[in-house]
N, C-alpha and C positions, 0 to 999 in steps of 0.2 A: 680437714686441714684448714686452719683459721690462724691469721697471723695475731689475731686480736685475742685469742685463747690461750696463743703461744705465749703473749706478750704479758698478759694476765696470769698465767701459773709463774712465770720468769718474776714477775715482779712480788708477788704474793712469797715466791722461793727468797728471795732477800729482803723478806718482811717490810716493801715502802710500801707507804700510799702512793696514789694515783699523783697525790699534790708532791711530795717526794724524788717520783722519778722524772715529773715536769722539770722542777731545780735544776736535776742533773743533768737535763737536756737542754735547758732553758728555752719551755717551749711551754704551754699555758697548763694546766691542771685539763680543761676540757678538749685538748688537740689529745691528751693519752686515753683521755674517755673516748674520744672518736676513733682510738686505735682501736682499742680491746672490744670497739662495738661493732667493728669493721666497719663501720662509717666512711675511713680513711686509712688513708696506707701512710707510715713517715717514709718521708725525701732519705734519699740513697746516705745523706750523710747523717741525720738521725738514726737508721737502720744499723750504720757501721757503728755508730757510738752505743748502740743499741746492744748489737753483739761483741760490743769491746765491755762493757758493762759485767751483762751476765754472761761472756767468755762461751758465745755459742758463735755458728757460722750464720752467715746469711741464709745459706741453704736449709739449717735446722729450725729460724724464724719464721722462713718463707714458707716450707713444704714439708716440713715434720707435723706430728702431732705429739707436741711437748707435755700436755696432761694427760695421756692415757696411763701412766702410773697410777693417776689417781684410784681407780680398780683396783688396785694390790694395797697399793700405801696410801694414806691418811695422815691430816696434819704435819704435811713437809714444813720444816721452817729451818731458820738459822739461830742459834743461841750463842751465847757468850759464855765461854768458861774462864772463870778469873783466875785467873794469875798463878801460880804456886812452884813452891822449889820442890826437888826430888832426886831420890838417888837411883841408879840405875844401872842393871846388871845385865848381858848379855849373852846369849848360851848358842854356838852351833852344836847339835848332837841325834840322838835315836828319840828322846825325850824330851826339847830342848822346853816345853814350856815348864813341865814339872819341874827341871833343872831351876831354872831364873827365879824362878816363884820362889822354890824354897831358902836359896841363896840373898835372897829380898827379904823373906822371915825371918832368917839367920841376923840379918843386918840389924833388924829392927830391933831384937829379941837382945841383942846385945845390947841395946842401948837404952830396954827396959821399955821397949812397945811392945803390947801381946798381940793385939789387934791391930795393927798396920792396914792404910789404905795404900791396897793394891793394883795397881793396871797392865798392861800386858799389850806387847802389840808383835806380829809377826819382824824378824828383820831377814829382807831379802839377800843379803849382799851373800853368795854362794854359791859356788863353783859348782856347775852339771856334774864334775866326778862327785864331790858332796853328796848330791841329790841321788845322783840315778842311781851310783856303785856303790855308796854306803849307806842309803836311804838316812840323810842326817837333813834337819831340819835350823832353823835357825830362831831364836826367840828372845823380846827385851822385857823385863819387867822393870818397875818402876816403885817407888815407895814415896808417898806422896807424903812429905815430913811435914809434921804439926809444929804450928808457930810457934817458932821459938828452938824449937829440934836441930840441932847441928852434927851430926853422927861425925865422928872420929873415924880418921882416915877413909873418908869417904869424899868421893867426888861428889858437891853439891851442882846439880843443873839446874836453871829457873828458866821456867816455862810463862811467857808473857800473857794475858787474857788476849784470846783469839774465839775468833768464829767456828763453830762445826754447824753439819745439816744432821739435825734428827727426822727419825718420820716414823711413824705408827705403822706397822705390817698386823694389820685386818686381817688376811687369810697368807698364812705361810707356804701353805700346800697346795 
């Protein structure tokens, strides 16, 4: 347990440099070098601004050990995915992701895409009777339209450029 390991994978996970996260603390480039070498510990209000940052507790700073993923996963980091508009279709049922996907082909196919880019993501929102009594599942696909593509009687969504965490899984099993 090393607050300075913690604070080193935390900071490496939101891709700053050392001189980066000084800015945001406004505290010197070598006061975080003195963290992450356990040289020195930051003041309770550094700590808190610390964990209001990377959205951890004080207790997960202090007394976790925040890089032992590293053993599974490799290359954590945050990317930027740009921006895009998309139509998107909903399915609760027994097959719901088959359902959306094909309904998302259907969409494209009319509009003379053959190949559509597709994405897919579970949607939670589903009553226990749903789940337990009729084993129905719930699922959104998405068709990610090419510049310029305006599908007819379709709802257009736009999706802003945001952050995701990727990471490399080295041994699955």
């Amino acid at each position: 347990m090393s607050v300075g390991k913690n604070l080193q994978f935390l900071r490496k996970m939101k891709n700053l440099t050392q001189e980066e996260l000084a800015e945001k603390l406004a505290v010197s480039r070598q006061t975080v070098s003195k963290w992450e070498l356990d040289d020195a510990q930051p003041e309770i209000d550094k700590a808190i601004s610390l964990c209001e940052l990377f959205n951890c507790s004080l207790d997960d700073l202090f007394r976790s050990e925040m890089n032992g993923v590293e053993d599974i996963y490799t290359n954590l980091r945050t990317e930027t995915v740009k921006g895009f508009r998309y139509v998107k279709h909903a399915v609760v049922s027994t097959t719901p992701e088959d359902d959306a996907i094909d309904r998302i082909f259907t969409i494209a196919r009319s509009s003379g895409v053959e190949k559509p880019k597709v994405i897919g993501w579970d949607f939670p929102v589903l009553s226990q009777e749903q789940i337990n009594v009729y084993n129905m599942h719930g699922y959104e696909a998405a068709w990610i339209l090419p510049e310029g593509m305006t599908p007819s009687d379709c709802e257009i969504h736009q999706q802003e450029d945001h952050l995701y965490a990727a990471i490399t899984i080295t041994n699955p099993l």
